[in-house]
Each structure stands twice: as C-alpha cells, then as structure tokens.
C-alpha positions as a printed NumPy array, in Angstrom:
array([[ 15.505,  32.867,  -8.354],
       [ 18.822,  30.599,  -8.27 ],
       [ 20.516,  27.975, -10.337],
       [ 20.982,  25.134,  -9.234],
       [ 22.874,  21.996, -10.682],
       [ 22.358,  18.097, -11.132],
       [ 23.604,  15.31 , -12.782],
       [ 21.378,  13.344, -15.292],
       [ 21.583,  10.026, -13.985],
       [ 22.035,   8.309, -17.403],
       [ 24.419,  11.113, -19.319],
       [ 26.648,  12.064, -15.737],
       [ 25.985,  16.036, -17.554],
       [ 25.254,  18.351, -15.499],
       [ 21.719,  19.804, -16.328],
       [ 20.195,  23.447, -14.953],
       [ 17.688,  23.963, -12.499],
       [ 16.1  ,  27.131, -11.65 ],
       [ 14.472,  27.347,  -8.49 ],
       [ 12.249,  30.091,  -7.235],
       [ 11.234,  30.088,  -3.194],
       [  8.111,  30.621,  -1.952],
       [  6.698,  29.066,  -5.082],
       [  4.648,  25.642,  -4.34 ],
       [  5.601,  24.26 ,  -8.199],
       [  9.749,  24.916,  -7.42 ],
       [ 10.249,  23.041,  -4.05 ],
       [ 14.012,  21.948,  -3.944],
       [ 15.715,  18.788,  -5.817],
       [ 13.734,  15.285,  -5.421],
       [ 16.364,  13.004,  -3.588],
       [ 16.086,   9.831,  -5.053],
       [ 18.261,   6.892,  -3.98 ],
       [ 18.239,   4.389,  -6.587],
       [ 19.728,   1.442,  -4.149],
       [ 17.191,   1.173,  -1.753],
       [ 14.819,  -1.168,  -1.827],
       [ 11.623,   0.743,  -3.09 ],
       [ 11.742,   1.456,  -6.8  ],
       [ 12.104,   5.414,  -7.994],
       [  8.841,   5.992,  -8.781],
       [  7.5  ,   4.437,  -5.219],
       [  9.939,   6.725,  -3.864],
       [  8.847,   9.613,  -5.865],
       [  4.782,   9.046,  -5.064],
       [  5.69 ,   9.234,  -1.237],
       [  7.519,  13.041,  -1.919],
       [  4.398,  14.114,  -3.92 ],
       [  2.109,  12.476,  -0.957],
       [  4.399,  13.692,   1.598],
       [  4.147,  17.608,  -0.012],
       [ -0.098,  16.877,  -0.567],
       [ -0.312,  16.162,   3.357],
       [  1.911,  19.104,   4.183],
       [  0.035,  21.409,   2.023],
       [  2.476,  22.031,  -0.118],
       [  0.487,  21.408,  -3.231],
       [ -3.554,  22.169,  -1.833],
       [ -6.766,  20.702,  -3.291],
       [ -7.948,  21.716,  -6.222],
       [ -4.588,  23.461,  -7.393],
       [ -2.45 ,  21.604, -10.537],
       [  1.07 ,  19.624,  -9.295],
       [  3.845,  20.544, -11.087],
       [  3.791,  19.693, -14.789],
       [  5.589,  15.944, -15.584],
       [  8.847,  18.076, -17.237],
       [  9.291,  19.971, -14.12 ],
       [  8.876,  16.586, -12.066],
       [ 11.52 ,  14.789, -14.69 ],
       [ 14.255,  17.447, -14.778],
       [ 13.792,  17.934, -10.517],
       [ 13.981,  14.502,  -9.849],
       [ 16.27 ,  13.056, -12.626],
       [ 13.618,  10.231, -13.425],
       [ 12.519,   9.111, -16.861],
       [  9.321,  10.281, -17.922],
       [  7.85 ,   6.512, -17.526],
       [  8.985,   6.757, -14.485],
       [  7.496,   9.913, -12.924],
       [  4.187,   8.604, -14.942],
       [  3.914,   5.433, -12.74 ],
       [  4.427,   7.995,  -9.853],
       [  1.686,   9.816, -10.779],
       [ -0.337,   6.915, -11.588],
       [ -0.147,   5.439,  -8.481],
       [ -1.571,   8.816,  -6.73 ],
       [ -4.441,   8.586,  -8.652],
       [ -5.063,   5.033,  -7.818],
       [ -5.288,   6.189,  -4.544],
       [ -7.177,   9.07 ,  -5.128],
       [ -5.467,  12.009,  -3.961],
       [ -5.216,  13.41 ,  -7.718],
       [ -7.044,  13.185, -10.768],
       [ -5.939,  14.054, -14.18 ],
       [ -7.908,  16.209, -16.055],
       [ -6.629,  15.907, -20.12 ],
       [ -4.711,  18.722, -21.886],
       [ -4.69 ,  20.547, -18.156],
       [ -2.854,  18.752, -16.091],
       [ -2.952,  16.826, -12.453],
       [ -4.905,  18.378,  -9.738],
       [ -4.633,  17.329,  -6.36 ],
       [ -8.618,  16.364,  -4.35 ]])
C-alpha cells in the first residue's frame, strides 16, 4: 500500500489516500477537470463506464462504495450520486439496498 495526497477542492487541505495495486476497488486518483464543458459527474460516469468495459470492475462484483468514490475523486456526494445514477439509467449497474452497486 502507499499514500497518496489530494486537495479537497472546496477546503484547498490536503486529504489522505491510501492506495493498494492490484486491487479493482483502489484504481488511482479520478482526474476531474472542472472547466470543461461536461459537468463532474458526466465526467465521472464515463471513468466508471470506461473501467466496466475494461474489466476493471466485472459483472456481478460491487463498485467501490460512494465514500471511496468521493474521497478518490474529490466530488460531493450529490455529485458522485448523479454519477451513479446515470449508470443505472443505462443499465450497466443496479443498486441493490444496504449492499451496494453491482455492475450487470
């Protein structure tokens, strides 16, 4: 495992990230450019699609938890909800309650 650092977008503090290789849930830091011209969490749905079609996170197995999404990606939790949301509008998870989001 490693430590990483970021800064929180709204607070400039850094915060700590540990990252652990070769695990699918601990994949690197989210880059996130908040001047383009897709909003964050449009731009945090293609990452998540992007690692489903790679196989980074395979059917049937659980994405990583909304707090691990927030503190790798620096989003709100709003935010990385809409992300989500909009995978499961287009089907490639489903939510199951007080488990988590599995990819189909």
């Amino acid at each position: 495992m490693r430590l990483e650092y970021a800064r929180g977008r709204d607070t400039g503090r850094a915060c700590a990230i540990w990252l652990s290789p070769g695990r699918a849930r601990n994949t690197g830091l989210v880059q996130i450019d908040h001047d383009a011209a897709e909003f964050p969490f449009v731009q945090l749905a293609a990452i998540l699609r992007a690692r489903i079609e790679d196989g980074t996170y395979q059917p049937g197995r659980r994405i990583p938890p909304m707090t691990e999404l927030e503190a790798e990606s620096g989003l709100s939790p709003m935010t990385v909800r809409r992300a989500i949301k909009l995978l499961i509008d287009e089907g490639l998870v489903k939510t199951v309650p007080g488990r988590g989001t599995f990819v189909r």
